[in-house]
C-alpha positions in Angstrom: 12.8 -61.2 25.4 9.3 -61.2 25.0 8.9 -57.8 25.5 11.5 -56.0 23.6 9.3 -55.3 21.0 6.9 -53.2 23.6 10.3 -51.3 24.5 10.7 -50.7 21.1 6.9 -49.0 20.7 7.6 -47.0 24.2 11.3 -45.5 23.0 9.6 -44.3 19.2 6.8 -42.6 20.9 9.2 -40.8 23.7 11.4 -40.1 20.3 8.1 -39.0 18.7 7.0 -36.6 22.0 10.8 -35.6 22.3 10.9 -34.3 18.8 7.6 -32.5 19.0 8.3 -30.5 21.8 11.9 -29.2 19.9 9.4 -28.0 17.3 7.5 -26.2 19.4 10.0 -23.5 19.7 10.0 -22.8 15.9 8.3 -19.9 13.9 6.1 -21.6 10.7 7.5 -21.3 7.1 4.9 -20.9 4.7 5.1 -21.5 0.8 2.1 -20.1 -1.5 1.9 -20.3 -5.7 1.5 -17.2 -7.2 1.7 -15.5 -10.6 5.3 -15.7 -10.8 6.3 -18.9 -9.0 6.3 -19.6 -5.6 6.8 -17.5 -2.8 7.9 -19.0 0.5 8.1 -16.7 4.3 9.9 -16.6 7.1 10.9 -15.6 10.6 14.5 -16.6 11.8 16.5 -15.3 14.7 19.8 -17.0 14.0 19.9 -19.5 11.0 17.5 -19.4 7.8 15.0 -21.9 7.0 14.8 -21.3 3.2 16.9 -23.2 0.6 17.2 -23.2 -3.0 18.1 -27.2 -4.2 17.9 -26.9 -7.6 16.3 -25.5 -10.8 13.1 -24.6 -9.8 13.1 -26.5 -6.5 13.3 -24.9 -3.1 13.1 -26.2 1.0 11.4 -24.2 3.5 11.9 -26.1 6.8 11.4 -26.1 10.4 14.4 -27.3 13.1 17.4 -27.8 14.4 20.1 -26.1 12.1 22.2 -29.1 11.6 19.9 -31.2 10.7 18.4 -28.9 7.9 22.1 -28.4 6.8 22.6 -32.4 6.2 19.1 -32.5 4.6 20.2 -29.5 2.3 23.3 -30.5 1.5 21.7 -34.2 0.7 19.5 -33.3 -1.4 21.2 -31.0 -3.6 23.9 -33.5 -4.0 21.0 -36.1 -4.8 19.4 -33.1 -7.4 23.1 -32.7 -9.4 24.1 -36.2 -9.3 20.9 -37.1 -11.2 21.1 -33.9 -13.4 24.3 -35.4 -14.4 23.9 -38.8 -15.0 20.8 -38.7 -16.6 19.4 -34.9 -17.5 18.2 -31.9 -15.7 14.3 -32.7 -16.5 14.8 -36.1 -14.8 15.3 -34.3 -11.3 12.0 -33.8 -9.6 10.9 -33.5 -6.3 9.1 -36.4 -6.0 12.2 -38.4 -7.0 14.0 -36.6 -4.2 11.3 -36.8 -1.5 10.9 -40.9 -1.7 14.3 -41.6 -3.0 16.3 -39.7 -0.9 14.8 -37.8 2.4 11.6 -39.9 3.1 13.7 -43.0 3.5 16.4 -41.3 5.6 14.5 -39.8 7.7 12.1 -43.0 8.7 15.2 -44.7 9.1 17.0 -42.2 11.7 13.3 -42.0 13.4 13.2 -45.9 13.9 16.7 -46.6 14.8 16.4 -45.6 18.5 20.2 -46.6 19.3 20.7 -43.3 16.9 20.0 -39.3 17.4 16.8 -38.4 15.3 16.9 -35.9 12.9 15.0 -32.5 14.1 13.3 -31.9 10.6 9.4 -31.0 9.3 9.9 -29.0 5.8 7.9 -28.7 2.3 9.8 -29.1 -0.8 8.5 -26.9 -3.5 9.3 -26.8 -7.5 7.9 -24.2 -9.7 6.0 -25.2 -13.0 5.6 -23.7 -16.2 1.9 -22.6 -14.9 0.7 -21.9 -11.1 -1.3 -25.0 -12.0 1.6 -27.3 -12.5 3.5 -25.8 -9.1 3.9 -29.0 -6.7 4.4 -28.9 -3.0 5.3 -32.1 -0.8 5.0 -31.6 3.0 7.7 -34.4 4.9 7.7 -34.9 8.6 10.3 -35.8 10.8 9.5 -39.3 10.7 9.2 -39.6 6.2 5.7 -39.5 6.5 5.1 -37.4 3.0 2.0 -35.2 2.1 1.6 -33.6 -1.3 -0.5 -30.7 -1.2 -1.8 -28.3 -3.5 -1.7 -24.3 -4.1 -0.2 -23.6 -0.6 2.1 -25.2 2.6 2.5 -23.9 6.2 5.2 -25.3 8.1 4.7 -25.4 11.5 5.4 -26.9 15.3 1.5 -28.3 15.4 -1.4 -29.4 12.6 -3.4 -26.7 14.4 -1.5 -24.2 13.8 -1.2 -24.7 10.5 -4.9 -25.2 9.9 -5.2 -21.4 11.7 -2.5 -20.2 9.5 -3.9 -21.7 5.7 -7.0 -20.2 6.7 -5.4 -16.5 6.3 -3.7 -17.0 3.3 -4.6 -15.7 -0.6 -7.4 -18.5 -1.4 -6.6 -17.5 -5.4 -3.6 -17.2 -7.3 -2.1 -13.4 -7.0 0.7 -11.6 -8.1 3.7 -11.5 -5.4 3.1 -7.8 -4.5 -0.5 -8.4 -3.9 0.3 -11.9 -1.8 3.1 -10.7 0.0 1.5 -9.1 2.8 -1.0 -11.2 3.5 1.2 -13.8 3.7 4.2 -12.0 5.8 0.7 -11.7 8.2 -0.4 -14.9 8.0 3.5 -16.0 9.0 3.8 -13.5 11.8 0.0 -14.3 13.3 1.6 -18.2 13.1 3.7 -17.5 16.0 0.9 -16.3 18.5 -2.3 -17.3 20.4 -4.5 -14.8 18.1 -6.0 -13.0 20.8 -2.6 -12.1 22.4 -1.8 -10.1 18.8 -5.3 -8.1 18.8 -6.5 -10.8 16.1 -10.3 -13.3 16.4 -10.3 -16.6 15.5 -10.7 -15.7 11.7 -7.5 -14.1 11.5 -9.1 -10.5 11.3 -7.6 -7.7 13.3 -10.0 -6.5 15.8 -7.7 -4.4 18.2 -5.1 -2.2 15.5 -3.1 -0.8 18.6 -2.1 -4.4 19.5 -1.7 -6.0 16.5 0.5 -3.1 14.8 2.9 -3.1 18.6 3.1 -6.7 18.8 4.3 -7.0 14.9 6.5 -4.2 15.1 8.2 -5.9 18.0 8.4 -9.7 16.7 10.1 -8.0 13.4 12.4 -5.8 15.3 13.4 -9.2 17.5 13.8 -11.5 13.8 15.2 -11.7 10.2 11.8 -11.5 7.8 13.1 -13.9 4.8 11.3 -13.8 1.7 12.2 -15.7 -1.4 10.3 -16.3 -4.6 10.9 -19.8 -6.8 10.8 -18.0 -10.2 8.6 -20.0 -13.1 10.5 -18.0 -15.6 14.1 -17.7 -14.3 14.7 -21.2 -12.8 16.2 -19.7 -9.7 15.2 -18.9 -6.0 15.7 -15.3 -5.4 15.5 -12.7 -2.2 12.4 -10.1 -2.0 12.6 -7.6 0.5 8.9 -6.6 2.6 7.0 -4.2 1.1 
């Protein structure tokens, strides 16, 4: 009896390792603020990792496609069941993060009699301003993170940290963002020296670097969507 609670620290952190190595597999989903709203990238082979949730509001999440389906589906029915009952401005993403997914997904990450859920994401909504933008990072186990300005999704914190460090450092308009960031995305997936790239992100072998993206597009579905400030909706951009 005595040690049940020890079993109980052992089976979280095989969960915890378990869940880890299912994200390793995945390609990072990056969200950036820009001029018009915010602009979220994307590899997929199979399933998308982008979502529109509401006015303003979008997911961009990392996976395994059922479980970012129930989280999807929850929280959109969270967003228009408050829009409802009380008004449209009440629905934030704050009040869906801690309300609604952070909880859920503690609880499926503690209950070791249950399946976890395969889930690291950023939930984005679009201000008035670039300045007003908000970005909350949630991991598989409802630990939250808001950040500021810019998110990168991905299977490890230092990949991520790589990643941030390529993106637009200022705000920018999408066509001027765009590429930098569909780099920054694709360069995510790799060891940097295997794509021709040094450990600032800068391309120091071109003959690599342009085979080895040409070949990782051909393979995937490059999915760009921009949260638009003044539209209220989440609509498709195609690569420039």
């Amino acid at each position: 009896m005595f040690d049940e609670p020890y079993r109980w620290v052992d089976a979280i952190n095989q969960r915890r390792d378990y869940i880890e190595d299912q994200l390793k597999r995945s390609s990072p989903v990056i969200a950036v603020s820009v001029e018009e709203g915010i602009l979220l990238v994307s590899f997929y082979r199979r399933t998308p990792k982008l979502f529109e949730l509401y006015d303003r509001m979008a997911m961009g999440s990392i996976g395994h496609p059922a479980d970012l389906e129930a989280i999807r589906m929850s929280l959109i029915n969270t967003a228009h069941v408050e829009g409802f009952t009380r008004s449209s401005k009440d629905v934030s993403i704050r009040r869906l993060v801690m309300f609604n997914l952070s909880p859920k997904l503690k609880t499926a990450f503690e209950d070791v009699m249950s399946s976890p859920l395969i889930f690291r994401g950023v939930i984005v909504e679009a201000g008035v301003f670039p300045k007003d933008d908000q970005f909350i990072e949630v991991d598989f186990d409802g630990q939250v993170s808001p950040v500021t300005m810019s998110s990168v999704i991905s299977s490890s914190e230092e990949v991520s940290d790589r990643v941030k460090k390529m993106l637009p450092s200022t705000i920018m308009a999408v066509g001027d963002a765009l590429p930098l960031i569909i780099d920054s995305c694709f360069a995510g997936n790799f060891d940097v020296t295997d794509i021709g790239l040094d450990s600032e992100g800068k391309i120091v072998d071109e003959a690599m670097y342009r085979e080895q993206k040409e070949k990782f597009i051909k393979e995937r579905v490059l999915d760009i969507q921009l949260v638009d400030r003044f539209r209220g909706v989440m609509k498709p951009l195609s690569m420039p």
